[in-house]
PyMOL Python script that loads the backbone (N, CA, C, O; Angstrom):
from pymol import cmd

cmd.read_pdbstr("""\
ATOM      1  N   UNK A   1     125.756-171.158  51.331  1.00  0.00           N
ATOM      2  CA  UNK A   1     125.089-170.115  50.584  1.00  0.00           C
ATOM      3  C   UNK A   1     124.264-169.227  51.509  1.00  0.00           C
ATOM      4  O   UNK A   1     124.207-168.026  51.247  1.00  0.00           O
ATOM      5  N   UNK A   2     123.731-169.633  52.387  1.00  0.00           N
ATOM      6  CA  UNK A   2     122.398-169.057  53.205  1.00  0.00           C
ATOM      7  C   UNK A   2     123.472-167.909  53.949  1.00  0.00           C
ATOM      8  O   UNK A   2     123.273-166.695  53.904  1.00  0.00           O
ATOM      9  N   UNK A   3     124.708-168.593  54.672  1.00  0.00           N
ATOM     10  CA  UNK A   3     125.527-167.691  55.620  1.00  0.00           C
ATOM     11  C   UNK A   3     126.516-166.552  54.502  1.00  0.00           C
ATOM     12  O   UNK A   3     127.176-165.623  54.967  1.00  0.00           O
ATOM     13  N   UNK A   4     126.457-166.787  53.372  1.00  0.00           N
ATOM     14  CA  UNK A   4     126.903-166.206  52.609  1.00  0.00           C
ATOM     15  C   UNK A   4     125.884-164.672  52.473  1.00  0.00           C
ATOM     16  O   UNK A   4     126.311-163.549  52.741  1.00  0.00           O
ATOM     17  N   UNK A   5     124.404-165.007  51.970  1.00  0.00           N
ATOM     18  CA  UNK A   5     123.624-163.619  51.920  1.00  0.00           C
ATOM     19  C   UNK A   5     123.473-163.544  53.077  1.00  0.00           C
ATOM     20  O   UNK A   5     123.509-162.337  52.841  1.00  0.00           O
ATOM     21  N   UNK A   6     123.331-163.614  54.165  1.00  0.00           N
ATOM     22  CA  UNK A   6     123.185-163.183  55.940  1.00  0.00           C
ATOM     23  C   UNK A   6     124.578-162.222  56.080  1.00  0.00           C
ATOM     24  O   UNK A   6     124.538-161.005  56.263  1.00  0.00           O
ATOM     25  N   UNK A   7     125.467-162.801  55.990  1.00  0.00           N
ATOM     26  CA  UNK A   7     126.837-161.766  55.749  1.00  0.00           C
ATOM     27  C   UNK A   7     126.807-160.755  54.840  1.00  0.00           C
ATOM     28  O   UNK A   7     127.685-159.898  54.943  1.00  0.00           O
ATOM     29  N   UNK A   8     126.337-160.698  54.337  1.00  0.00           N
ATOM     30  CA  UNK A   8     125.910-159.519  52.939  1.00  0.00           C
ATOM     31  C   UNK A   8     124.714-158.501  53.532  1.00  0.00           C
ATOM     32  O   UNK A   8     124.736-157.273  53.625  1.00  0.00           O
ATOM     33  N   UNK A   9     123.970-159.177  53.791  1.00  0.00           N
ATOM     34  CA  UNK A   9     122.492-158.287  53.645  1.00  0.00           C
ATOM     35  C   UNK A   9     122.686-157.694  55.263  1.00  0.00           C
ATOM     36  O   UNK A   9     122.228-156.575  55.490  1.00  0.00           O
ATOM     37  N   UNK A  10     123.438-158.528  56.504  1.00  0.00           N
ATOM     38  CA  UNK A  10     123.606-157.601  57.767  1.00  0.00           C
ATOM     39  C   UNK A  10     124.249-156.516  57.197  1.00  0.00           C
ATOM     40  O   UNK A  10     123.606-155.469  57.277  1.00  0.00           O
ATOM     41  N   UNK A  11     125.728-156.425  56.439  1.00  0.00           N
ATOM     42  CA  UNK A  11     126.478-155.451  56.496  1.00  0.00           C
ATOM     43  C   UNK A  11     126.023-154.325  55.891  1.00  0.00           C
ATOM     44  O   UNK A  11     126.331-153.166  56.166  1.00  0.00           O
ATOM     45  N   UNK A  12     125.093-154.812  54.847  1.00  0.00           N
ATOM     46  CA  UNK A  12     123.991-153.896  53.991  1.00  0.00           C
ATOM     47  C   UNK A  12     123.379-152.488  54.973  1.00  0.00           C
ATOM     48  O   UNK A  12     123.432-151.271  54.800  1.00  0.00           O
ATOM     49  N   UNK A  13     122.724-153.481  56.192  1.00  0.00           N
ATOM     50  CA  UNK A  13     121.422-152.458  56.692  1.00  0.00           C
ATOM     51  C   UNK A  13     121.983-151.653  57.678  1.00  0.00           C
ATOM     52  O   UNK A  13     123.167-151.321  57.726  1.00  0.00           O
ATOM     53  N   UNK A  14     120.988-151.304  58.572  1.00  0.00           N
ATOM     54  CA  UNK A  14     121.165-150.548  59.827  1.00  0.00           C
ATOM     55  C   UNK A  14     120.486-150.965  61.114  1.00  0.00           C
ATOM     56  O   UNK A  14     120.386-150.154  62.035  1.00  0.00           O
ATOM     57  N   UNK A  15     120.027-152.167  61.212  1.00  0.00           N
ATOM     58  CA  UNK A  15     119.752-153.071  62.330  1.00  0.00           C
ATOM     59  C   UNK A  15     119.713-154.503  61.216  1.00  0.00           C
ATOM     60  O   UNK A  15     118.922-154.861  60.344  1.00  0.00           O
ATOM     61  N   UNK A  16     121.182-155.147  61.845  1.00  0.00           N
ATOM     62  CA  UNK A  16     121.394-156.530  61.055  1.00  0.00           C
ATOM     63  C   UNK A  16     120.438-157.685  62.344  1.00  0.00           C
ATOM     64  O   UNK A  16     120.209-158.874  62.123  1.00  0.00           O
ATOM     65  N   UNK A  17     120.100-157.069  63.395  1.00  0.00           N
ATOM     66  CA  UNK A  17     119.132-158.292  64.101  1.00  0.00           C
ATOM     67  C   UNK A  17     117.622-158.287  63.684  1.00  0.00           C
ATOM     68  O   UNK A  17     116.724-158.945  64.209  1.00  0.00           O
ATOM     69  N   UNK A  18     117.537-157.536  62.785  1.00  0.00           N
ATOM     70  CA  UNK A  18     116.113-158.001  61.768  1.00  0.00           C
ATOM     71  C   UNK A  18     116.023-158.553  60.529  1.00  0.00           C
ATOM     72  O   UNK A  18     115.119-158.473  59.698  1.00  0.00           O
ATOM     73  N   UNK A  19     117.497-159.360  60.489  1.00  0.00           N
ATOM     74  CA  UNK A  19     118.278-160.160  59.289  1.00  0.00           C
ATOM     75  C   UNK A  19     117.661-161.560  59.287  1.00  0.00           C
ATOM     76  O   UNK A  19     117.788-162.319  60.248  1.00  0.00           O
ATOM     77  N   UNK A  20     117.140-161.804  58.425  1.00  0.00           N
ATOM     78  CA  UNK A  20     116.888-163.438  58.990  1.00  0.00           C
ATOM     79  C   UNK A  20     116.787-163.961  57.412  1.00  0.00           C
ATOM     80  O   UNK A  20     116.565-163.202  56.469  1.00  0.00           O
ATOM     81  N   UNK A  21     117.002-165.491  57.291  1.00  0.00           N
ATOM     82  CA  UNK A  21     116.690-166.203  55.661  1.00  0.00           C
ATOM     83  C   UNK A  21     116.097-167.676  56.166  1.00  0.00           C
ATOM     84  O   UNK A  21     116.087-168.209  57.276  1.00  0.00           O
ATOM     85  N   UNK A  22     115.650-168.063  54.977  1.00  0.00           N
ATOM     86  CA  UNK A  22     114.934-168.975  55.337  1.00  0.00           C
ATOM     87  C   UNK A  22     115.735-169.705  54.016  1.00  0.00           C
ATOM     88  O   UNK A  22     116.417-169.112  53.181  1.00  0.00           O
ATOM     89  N   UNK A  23     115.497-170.923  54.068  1.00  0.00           N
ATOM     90  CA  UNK A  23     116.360-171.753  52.818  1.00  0.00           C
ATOM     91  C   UNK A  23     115.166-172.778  52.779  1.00  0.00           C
ATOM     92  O   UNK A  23     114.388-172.837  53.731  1.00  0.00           O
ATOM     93  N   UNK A  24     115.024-173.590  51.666  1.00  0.00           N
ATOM     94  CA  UNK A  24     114.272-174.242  50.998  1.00  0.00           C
ATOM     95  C   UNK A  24     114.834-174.994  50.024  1.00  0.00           C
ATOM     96  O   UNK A  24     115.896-174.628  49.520  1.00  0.00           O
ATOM     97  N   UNK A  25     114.252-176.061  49.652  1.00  0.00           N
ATOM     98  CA  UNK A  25     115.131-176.924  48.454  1.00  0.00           C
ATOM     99  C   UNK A  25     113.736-177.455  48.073  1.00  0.00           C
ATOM    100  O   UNK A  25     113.061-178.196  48.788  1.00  0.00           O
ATOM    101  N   UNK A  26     113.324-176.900  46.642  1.00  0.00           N
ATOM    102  CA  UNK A  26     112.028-177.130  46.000  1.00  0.00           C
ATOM    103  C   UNK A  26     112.405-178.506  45.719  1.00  0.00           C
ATOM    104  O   UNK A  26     111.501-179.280  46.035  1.00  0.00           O
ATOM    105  N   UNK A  27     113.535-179.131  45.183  1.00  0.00           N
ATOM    106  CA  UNK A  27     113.898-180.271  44.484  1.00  0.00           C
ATOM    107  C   UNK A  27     115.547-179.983  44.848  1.00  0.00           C
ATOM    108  O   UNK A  27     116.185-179.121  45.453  1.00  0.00           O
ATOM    109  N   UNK A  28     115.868-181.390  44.015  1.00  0.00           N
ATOM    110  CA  UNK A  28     117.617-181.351  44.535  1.00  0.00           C
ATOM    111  C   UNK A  28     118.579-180.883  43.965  1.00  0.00           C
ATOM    112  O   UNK A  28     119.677-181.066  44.492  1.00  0.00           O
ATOM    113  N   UNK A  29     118.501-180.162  42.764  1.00  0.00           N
ATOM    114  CA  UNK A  29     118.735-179.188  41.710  1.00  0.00           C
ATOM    115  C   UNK A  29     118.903-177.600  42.654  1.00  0.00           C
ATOM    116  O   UNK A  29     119.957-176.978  42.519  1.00  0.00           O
ATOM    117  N   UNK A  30     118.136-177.213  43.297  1.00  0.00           N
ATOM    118  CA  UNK A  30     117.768-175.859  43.579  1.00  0.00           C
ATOM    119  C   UNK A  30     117.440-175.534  45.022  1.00  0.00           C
ATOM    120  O   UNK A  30     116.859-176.134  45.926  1.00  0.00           O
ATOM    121  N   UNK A  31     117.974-174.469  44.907  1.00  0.00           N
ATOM    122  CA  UNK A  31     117.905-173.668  45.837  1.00  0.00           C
ATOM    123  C   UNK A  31     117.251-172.469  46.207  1.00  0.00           C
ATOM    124  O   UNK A  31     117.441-171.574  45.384  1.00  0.00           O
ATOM    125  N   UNK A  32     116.416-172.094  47.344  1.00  0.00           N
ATOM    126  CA  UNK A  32     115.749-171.297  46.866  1.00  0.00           C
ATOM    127  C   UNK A  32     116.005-170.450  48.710  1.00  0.00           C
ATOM    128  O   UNK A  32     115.855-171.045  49.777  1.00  0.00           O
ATOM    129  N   UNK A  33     116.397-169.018  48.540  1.00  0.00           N
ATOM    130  CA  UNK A  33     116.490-168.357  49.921  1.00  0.00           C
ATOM    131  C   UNK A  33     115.515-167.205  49.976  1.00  0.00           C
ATOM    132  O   UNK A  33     115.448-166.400  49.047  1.00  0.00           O
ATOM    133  N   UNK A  34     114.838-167.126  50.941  1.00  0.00           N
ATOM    134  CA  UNK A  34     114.310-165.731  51.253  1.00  0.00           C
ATOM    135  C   UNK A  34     114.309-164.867  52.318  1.00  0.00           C
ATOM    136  O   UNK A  34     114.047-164.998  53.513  1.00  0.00           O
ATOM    137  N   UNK A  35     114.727-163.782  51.493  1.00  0.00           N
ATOM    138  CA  UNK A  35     115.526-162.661  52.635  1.00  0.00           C
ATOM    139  C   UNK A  35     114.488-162.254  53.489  1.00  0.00           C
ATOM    140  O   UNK A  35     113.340-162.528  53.139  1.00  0.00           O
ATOM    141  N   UNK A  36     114.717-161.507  54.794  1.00  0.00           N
ATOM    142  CA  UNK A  36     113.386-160.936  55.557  1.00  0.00           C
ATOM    143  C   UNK A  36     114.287-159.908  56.301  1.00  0.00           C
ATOM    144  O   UNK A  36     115.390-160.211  56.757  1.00  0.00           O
ATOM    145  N   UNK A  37     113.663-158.512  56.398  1.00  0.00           N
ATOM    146  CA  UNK A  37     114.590-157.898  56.458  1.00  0.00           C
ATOM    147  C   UNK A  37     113.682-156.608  56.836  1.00  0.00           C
ATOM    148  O   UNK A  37     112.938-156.114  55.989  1.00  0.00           O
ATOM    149  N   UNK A  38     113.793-156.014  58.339  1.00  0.00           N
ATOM    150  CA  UNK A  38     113.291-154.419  58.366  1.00  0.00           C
ATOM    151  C   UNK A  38     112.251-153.453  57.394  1.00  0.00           C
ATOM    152  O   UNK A  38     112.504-153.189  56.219  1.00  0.00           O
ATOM    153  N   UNK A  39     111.291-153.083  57.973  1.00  0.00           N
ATOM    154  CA  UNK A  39     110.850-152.681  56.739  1.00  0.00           C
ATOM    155  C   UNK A  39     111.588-151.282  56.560  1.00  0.00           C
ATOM    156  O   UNK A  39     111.108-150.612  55.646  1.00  0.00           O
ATOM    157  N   UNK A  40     112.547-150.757  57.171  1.00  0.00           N
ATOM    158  CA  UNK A  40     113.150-149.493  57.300  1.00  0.00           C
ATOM    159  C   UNK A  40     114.541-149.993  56.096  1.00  0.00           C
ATOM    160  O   UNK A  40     115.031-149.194  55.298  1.00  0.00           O
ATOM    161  N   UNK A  41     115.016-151.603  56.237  1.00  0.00           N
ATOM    162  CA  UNK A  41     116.278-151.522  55.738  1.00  0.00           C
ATOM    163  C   UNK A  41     115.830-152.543  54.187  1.00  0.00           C
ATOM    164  O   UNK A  41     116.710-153.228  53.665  1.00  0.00           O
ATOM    165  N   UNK A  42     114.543-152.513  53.661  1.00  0.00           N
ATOM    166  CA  UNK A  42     114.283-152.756  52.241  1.00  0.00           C
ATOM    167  C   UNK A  42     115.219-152.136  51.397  1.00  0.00           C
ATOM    168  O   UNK A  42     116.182-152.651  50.828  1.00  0.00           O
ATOM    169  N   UNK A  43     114.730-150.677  51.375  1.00  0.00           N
ATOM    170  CA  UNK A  43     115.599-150.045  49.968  1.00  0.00           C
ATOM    171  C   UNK A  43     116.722-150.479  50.273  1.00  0.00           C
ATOM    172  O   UNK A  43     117.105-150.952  49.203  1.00  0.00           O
ATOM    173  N   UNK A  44     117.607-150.663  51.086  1.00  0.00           N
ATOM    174  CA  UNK A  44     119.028-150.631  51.048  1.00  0.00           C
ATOM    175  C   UNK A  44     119.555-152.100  50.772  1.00  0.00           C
ATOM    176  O   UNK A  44     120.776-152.231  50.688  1.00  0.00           O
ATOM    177  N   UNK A  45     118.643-153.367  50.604  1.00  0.00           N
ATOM    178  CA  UNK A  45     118.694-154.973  50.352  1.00  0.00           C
ATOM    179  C   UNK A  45     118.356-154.141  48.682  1.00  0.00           C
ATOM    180  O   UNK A  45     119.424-153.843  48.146  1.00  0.00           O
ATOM    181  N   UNK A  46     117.855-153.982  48.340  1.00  0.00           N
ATOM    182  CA  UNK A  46     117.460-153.527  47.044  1.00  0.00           C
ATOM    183  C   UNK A  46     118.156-153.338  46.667  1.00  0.00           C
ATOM    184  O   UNK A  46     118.813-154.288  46.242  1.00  0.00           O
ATOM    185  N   UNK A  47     118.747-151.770  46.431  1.00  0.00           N
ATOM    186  CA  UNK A  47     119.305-150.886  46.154  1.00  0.00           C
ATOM    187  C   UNK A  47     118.866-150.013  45.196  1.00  0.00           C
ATOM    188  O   UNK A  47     117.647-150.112  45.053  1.00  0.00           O
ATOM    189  N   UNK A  48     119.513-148.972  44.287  1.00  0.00           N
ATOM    190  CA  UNK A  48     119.326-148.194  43.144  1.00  0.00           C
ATOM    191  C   UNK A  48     118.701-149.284  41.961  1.00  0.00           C
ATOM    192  O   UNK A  48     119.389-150.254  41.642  1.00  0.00           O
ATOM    193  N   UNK A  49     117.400-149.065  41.357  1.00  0.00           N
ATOM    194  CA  UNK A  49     117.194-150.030  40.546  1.00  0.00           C
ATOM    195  C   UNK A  49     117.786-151.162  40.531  1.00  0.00           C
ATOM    196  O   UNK A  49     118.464-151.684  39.646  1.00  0.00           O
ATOM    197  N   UNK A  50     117.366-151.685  42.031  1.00  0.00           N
ATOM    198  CA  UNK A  50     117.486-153.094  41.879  1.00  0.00           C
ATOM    199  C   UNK A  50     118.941-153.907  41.831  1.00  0.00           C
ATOM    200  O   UNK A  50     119.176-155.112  41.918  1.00  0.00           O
ATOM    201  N   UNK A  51     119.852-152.718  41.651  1.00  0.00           N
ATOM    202  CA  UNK A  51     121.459-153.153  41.724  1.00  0.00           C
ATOM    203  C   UNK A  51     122.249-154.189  42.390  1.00  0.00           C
ATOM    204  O   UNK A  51     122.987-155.108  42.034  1.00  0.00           O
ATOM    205  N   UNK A  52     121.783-153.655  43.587  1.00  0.00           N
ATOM    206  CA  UNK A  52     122.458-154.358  45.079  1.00  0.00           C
ATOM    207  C   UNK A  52     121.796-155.959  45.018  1.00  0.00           C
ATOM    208  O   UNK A  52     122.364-157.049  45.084  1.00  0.00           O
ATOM    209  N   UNK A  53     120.518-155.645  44.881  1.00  0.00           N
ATOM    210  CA  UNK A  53     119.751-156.985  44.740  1.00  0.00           C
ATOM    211  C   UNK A  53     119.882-158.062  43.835  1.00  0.00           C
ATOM    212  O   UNK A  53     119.470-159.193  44.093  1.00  0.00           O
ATOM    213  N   UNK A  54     120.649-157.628  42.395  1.00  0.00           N
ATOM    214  CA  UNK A  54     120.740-157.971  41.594  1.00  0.00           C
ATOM    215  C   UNK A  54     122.403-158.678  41.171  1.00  0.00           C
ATOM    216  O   UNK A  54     122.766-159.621  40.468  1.00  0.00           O
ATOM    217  N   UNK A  55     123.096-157.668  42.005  1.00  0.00           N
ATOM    218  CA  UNK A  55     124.291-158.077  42.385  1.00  0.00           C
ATOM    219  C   UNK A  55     124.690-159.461  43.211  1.00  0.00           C
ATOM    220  O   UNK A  55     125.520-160.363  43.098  1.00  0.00           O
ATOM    221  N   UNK A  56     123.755-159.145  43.988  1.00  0.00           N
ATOM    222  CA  UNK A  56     124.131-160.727  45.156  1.00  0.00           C
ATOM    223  C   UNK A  56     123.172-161.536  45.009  1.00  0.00           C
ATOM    224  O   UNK A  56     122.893-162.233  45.985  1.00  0.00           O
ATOM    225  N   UNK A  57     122.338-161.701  43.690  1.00  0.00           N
ATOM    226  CA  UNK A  57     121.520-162.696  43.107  1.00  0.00           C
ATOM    227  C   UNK A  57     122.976-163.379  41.976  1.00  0.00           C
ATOM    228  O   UNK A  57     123.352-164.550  42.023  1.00  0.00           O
ATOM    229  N   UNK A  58     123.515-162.414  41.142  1.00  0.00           N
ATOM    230  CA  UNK A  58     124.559-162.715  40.633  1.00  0.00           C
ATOM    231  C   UNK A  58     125.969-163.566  41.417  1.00  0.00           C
ATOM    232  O   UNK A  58     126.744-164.265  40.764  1.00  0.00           O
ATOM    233  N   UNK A  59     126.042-163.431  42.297  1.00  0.00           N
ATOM    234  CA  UNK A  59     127.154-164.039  43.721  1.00  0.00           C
ATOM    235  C   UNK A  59     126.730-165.276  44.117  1.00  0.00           C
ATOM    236  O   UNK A  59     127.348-166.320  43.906  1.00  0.00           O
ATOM    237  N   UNK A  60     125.670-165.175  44.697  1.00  0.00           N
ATOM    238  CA  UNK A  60     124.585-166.231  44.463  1.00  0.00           C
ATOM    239  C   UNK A  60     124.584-167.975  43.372  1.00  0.00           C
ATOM    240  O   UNK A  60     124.547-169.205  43.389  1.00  0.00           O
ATOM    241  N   UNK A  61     124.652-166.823  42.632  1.00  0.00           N
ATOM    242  CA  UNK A  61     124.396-168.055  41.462  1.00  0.00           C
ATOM    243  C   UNK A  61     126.051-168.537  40.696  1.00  0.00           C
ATOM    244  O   UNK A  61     126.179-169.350  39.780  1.00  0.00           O
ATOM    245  N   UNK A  62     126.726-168.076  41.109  1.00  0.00           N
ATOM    246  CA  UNK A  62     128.020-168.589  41.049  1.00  0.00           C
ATOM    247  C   UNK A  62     128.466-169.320  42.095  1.00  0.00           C
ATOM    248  O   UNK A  62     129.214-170.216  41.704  1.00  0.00           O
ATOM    249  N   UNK A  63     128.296-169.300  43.381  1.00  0.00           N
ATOM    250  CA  UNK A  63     128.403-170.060  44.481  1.00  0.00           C
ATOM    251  C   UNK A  63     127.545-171.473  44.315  1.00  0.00           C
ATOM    252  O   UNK A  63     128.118-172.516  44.632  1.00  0.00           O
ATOM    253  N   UNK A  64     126.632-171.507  43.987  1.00  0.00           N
ATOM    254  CA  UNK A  64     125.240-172.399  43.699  1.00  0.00           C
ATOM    255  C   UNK A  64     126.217-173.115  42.287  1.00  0.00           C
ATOM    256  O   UNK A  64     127.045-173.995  42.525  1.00  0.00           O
ATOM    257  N   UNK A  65     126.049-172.751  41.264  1.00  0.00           N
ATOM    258  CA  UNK A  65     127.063-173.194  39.797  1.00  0.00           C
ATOM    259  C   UNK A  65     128.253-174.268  40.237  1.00  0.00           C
ATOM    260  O   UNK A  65     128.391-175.415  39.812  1.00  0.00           O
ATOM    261  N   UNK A  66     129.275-173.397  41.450  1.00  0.00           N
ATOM    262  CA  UNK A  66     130.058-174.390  41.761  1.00  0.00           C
ATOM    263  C   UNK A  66     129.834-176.121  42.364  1.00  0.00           C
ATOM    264  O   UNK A  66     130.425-177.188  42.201  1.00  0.00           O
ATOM    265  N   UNK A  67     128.527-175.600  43.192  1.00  0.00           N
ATOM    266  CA  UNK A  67     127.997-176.971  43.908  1.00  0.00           C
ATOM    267  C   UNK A  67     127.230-177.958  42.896  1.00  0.00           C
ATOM    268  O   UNK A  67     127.019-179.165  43.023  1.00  0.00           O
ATOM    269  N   UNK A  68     126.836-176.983  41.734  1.00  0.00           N
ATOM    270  CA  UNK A  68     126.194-178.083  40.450  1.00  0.00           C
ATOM    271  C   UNK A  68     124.666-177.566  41.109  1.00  0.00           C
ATOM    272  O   UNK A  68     123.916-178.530  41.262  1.00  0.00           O
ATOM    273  N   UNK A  69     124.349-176.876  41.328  1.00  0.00           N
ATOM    274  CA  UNK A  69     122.974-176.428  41.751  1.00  0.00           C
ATOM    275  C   UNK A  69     122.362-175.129  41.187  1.00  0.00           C
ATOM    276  O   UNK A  69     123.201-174.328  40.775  1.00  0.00           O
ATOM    277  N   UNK A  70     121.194-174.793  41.096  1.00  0.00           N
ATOM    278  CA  UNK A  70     121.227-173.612  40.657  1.00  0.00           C
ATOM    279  C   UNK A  70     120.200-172.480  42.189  1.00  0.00           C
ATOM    280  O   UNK A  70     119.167-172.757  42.799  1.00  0.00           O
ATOM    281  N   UNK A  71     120.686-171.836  42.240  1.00  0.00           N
ATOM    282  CA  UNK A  71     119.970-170.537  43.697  1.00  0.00           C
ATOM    283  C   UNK A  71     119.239-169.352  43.341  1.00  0.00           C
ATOM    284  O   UNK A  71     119.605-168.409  42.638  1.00  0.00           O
ATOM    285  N   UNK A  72     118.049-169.564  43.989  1.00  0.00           N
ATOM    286  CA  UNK A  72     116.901-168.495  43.452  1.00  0.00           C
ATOM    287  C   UNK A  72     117.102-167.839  44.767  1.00  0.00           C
ATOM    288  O   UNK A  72     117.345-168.537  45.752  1.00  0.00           O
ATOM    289  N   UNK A  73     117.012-166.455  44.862  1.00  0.00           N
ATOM    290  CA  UNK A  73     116.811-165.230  46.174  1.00  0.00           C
ATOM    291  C   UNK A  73     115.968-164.412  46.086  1.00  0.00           C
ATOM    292  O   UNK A  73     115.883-163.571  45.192  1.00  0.00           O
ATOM    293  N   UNK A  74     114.891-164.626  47.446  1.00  0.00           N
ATOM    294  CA  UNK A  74     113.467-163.881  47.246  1.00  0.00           C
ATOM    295  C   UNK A  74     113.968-162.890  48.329  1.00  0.00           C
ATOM    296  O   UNK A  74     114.891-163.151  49.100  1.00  0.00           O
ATOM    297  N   UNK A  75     113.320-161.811  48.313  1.00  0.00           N
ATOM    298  CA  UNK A  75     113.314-160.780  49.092  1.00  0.00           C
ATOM    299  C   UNK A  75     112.188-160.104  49.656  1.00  0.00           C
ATOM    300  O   UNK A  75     111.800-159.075  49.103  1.00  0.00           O
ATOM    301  N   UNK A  76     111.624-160.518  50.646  1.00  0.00           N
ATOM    302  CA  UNK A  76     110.564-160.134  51.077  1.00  0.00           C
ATOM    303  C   UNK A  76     110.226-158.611  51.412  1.00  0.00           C
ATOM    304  O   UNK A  76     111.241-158.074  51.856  1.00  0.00           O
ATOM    305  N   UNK A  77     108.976-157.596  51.340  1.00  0.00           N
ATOM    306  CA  UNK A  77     108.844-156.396  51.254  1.00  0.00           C
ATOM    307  C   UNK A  77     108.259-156.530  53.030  1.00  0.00           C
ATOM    308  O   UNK A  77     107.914-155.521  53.644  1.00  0.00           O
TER     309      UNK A  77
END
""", "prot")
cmd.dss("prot")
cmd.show_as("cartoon", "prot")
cmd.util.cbc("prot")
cmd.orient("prot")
């Protein structure tokens, strides 16, 4: 999952070496990633109201579903 949004959110920006995630497992149920990311290449992890962001929160949680887990994605400003 983690190399899954890292592949996403580089191809997203315009400097992918300020790409980084951090992964976490609050409990064994869940998943929890947070993006860190340029402060130049925010809007574009975002997107138009939230689209883009909302999109690969959706990708996300179908990848996570298959493993029997469920995946939360934070996005740091």
């Amino acid at each position: 999952m983690k190399e899954f949004v890292e592949f996403i959110a580089k191809h997203l920006v315009d400097s992918p070496d300020g790409v980084s995630i951090e992964e976490t497992m609050p409990n064994e149920n869940t998943v929890e990633l947070t993006l860190k990311v340029s402060a130049d290449d925010v809007g574009k992890v975002i997107g138009k109201q939230g689209k883009t962001a909302q999109a690969m929160r959706t990708l996300l949680t179908a990848i996570a579903a298959k493993e029997g887990k469920r995946a939360i994605l934070k996005i740091l400003d």
